[in-house]
Structure formats: C-alpha cells, structure tokens
C-alpha positions in Angstrom: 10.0 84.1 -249.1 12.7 83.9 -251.9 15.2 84.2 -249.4 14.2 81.3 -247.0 13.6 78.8 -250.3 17.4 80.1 -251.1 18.5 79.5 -247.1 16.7 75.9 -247.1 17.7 75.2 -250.5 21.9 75.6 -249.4 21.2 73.6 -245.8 20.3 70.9 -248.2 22.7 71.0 -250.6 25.3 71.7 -247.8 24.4 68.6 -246.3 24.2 66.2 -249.0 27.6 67.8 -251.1 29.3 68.0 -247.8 32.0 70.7 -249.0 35.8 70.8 -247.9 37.2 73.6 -246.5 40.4 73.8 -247.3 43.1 73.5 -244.5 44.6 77.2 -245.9 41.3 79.1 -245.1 40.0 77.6 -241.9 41.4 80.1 -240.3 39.7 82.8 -241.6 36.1 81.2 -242.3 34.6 81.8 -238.4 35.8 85.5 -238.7 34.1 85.8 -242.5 30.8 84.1 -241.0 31.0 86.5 -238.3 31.2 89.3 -240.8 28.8 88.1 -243.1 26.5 87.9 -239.9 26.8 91.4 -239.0 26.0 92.5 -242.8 23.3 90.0 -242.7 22.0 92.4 -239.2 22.5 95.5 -240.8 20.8 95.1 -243.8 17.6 93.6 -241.9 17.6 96.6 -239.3 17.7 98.7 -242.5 15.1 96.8 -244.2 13.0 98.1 -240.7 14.0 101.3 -241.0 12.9 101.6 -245.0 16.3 102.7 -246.1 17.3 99.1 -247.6 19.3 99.4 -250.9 20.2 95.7 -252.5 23.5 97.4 -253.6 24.4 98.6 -250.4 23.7 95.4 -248.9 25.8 93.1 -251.3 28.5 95.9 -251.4 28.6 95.9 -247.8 28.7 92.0 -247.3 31.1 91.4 -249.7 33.3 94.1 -248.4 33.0 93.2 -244.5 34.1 89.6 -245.2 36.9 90.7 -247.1 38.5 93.4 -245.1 37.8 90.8 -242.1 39.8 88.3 -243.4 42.7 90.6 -245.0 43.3 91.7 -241.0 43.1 88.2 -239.7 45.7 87.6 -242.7 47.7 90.8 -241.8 47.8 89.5 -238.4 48.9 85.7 -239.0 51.8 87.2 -240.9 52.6 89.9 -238.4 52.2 86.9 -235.5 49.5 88.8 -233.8 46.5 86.4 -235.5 45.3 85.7 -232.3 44.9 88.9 -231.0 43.5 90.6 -234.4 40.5 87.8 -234.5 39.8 88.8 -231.2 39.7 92.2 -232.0 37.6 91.4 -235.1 35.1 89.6 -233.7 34.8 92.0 -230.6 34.1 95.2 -233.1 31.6 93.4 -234.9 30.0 91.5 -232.1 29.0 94.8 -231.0 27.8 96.3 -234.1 25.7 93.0 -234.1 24.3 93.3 -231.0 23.4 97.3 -231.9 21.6 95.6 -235.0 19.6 93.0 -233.1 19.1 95.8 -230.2 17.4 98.2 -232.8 15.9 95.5 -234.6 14.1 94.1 -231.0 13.0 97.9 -230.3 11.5 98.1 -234.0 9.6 95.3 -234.3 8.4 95.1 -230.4 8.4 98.9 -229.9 10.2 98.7 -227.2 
C-alpha cells in the first residue's frame, strides 16, 4: 500500500512541479525508464516467487539504469547511439516480457 501512496504521491507532484529535463539527458531518460521498468518486473516476479531482497532490488535498479545509460553514452560518442539504444532496449524488452510471462503463470497458474 506504501508503495501506491508513494506512486500517486509523485504523479501529483509530477504534475503540478512540472520538472525540466534537461536538453543533455533526453537522450538517455527513455532507455533509463526502460531499465528501471525491467528492475521494476524483476523484483515483483521475485516478490512471487518469495526470494525478494530490498537490497537486491535497489542494487539492481540503480545499477540497470546506470549501465543502460553509460552504453547509450558509449555509443553517442562512438556514433553508434542509435544502434546501441536499439540493442538496449531489445535485451531488456525481453527480459521484461520473461518477467511479465512468469509473473502471468504465477498469479493465474497458467
């Protein structure tokens, strides 16, 4: 319950701050939602399975966003931006997907 108060609580704020992003990191923010997303998947599926650690979870949110955004970065200054966000988002599309897929068998048994 805490964390839907927390999720409604930033939609508000979100809306009624209306935040900047600056011009530097729009590149990078879809690809860090995206990660963030997947550790968002991962953490519920392990929630399900009864093997959630909070330190895990942070550890591996913080780090996904992170090492998604260094390649992105790596890639704008190696010219190949284009083609490394693809390839970011691809990998962990499907590791979302096998989140959601396992998440949809656990909780419908099916």
């Amino acid at each position: 319950m805490i964390a839907v108060l927390g999720l409604v609580v930033g939609v508000v704020v979100g809306l009624v701050v209306r935040p900047v992003v600056p011009t530097v990191v729009e590149p990078y923010l879809p690809i860090a939602v995206v990660a963030a997303l997947d550790a968002v998947f991962g953490g519920l599926r392990a929630m399900l399975d009864g093997i959630f650690d909070d330190k895990v979870f942070v550890v591996s949110f913080l780090s996904n966003v992170v090492v998604a955004a260094l390649i992105v970065f790596l890639g704008d200054k190696l010219g190949v931006g284009a083609q490394l966000s693809t390839g970011v988002v691809v990998v962990l599309g499907i590791r979302i997907f096998s989140n959601a897929a396992a998440i949809r068998r656990h909780v419908f048994r099916a």
